[in-house]
N, C-alpha and C positions, 0 to 999 in steps of 0.2 A: 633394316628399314631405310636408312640412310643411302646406301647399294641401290635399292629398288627404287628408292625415289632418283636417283642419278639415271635410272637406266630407261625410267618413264621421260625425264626430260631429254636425254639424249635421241630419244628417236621416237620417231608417232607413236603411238597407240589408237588402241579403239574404245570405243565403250560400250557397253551389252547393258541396257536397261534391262532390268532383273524384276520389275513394278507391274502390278495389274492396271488398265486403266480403272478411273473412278465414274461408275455411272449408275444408270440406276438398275443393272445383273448385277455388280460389284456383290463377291459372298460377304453375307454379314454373318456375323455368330449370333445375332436373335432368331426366338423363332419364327418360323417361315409365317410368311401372313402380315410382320407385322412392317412396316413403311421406314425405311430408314435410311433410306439412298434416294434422295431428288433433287433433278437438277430440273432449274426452270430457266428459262432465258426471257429479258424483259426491255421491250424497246420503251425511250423517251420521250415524249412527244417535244419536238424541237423548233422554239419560231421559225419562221420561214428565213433562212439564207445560214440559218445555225448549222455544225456540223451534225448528222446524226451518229447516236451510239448506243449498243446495246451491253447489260449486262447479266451475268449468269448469280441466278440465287442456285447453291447447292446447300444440304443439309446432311446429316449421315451419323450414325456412334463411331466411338474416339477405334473401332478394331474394325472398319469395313479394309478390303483388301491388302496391301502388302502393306503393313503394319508394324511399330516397334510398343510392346506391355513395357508400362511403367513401374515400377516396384510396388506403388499404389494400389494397381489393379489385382493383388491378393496378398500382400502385407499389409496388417494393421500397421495404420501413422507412417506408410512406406511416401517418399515422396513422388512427385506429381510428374508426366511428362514433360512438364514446361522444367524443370529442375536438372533435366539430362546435361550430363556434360557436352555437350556437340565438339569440342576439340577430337574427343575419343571417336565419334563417329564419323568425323568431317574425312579422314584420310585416315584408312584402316590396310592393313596386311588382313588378305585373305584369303582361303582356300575352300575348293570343293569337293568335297568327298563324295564316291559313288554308290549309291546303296541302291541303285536301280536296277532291276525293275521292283518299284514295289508292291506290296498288297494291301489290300484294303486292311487298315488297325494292324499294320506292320509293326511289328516290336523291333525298337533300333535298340539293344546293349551296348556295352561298352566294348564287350568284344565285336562287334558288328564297326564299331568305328575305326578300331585300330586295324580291323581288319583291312577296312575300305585304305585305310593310310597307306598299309603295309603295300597294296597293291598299285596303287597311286606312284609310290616311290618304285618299285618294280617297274612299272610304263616308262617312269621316265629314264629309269637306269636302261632299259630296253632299247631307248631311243638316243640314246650318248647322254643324254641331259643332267645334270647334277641332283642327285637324290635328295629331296628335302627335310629327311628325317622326321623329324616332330614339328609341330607347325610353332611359326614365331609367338612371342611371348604377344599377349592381346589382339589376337587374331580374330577376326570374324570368322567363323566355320559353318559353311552350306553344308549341310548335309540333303545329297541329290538321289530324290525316290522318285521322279517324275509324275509324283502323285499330281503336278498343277495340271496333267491334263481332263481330271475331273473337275475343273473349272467351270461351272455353270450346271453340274450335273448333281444329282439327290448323292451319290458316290461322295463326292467333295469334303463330307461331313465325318467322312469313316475312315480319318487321314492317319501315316503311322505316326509314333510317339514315342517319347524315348521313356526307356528306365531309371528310375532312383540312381540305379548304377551307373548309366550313360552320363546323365548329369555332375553327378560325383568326379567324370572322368574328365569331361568340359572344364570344370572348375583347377582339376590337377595341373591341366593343360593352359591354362590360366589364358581359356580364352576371353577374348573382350566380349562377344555377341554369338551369338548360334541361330542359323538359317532356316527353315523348313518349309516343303512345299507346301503342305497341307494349313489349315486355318487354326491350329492348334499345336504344341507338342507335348498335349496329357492325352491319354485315354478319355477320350469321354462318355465310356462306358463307366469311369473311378467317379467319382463324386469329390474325391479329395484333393483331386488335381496335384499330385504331386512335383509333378516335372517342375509346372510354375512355380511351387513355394519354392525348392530347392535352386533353382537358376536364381531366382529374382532374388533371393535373400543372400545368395552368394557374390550377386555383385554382377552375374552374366547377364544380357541384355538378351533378350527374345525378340526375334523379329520371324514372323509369321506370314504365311499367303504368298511367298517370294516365286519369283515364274523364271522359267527360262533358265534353269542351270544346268540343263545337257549343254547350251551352247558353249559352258565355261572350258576352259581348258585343263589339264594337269599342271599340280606347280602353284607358287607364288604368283599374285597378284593383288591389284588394291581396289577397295572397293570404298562408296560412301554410300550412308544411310543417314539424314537431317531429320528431326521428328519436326513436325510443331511446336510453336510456343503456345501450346495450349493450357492456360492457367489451371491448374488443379485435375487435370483430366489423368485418364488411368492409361491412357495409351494415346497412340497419335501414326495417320498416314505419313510413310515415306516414301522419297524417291530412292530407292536402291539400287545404284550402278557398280558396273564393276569395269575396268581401266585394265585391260590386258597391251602389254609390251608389244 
């Protein structure tokens, strides 16, 4: 980590917002029909020679677009997203993995991950570059299905999702957070949502709705994700950037 922060100070970098915007298409996970995204904008009326100025009322549930679940949102007595460590999110080691192209209600395993790893480090052995082995210890890990291109589409809903196993494998790998395009990383054909209890009870962070990670590169990189200090709530919009060298 220390290495990588030397090598962002020592020469530009860029940033890839990785964030949906927030309006009122933003996918929500309620059902369709029902009002959860509005933005109003509201002028003041100003005596005369006063400056004029307007502002925006917006409203929305604590999971519209690229979103981090708080332990809350399906552990009993789990704490709230206002409770998140933000050190652990403010400046993260992260990587992308490729599982694209994906299909609709893709099952990602565990072998599916280590696969996309194994291959990830082949590219870059390919290209001179130093093989990254296993990804650093609390990593944030995108896993890239390019499902965000059904963004706005009835599709959007039938995102892939990982296994029991997959998670188990997240947790070995002691990552900090785990990425996904899609609005979700359970089946939501399962009722039991298992991905969720086992991530969130493990201590890995879920961040969901993430856009734009074909643009990421292979390789180490850092990224940040800030939730809100939203008192007691079960999740919270982020901005998700990623800081490539």
């Amino acid at each position: 980590m220390t290495s990588l922060m030397s090598m962002l100070l020592a020469r530009p970098f860029r940033v890839v917002d990785l964030t949906m915007p927030l309006n009122p298409a933003t996918p929500s996970p309620v059902e369709p029909g029902v009002e959860q995204r509005v933005l109003r904008r509201h002028g003041d009326p100003a005596p005369e020679g006063a400056p004029q100025y307007k502002i925006t009322w917006f409203g929305m549930n604590d999971h519209c677009g690229t979103h981090m679940d708080a332990p809350s949102h399906f552990i009993p007595d789990g704490p709230g997203i206002d409770r998140a460590d933000i050190e652990a999110f403010c400046l993260m080691p992260a990587i992308r993995l490729d599982l694209a192209p994906g299909s609709l209600f893709q099952r990602i395993d565990a072998s599916d991950i280590l696969a996309a790893l194994d291959a990830m480090n082949a590219r870059l052995k390919a290209k001179g570059e130093e093989s990254l082995g296993m990804p650093p210890k609390q990593s944030l890990i995108l896993l890239h299905t390019g499902h965000d291109r059904h963004v706005g589409f009835p599709e959007y809903g039938q995102a892939p999702f990982l296994t029991p196993r997959a998670c188990r494998l997240l947790k070995e790998l002691d990552a900090r957070a785990v990425g996904v395009n899609g609005p979700t990383v359970d089946d939501r054909r399962d009722a039991e949502r298992p991905a969720h209890t086992l991530l969130l009870s493990q201590g890995v962070a879920i961040i969901e709705g993430v856009v734009k990670t074909g643009d990421l590169p292979d390789g180490l990189f850092l990224a940040s994700a800030l939730p809100l200090k939203l008192t007691g709530a079960t999740g919270s919009p982020v901005r998700l950037v990623a800081l490539i060298a």
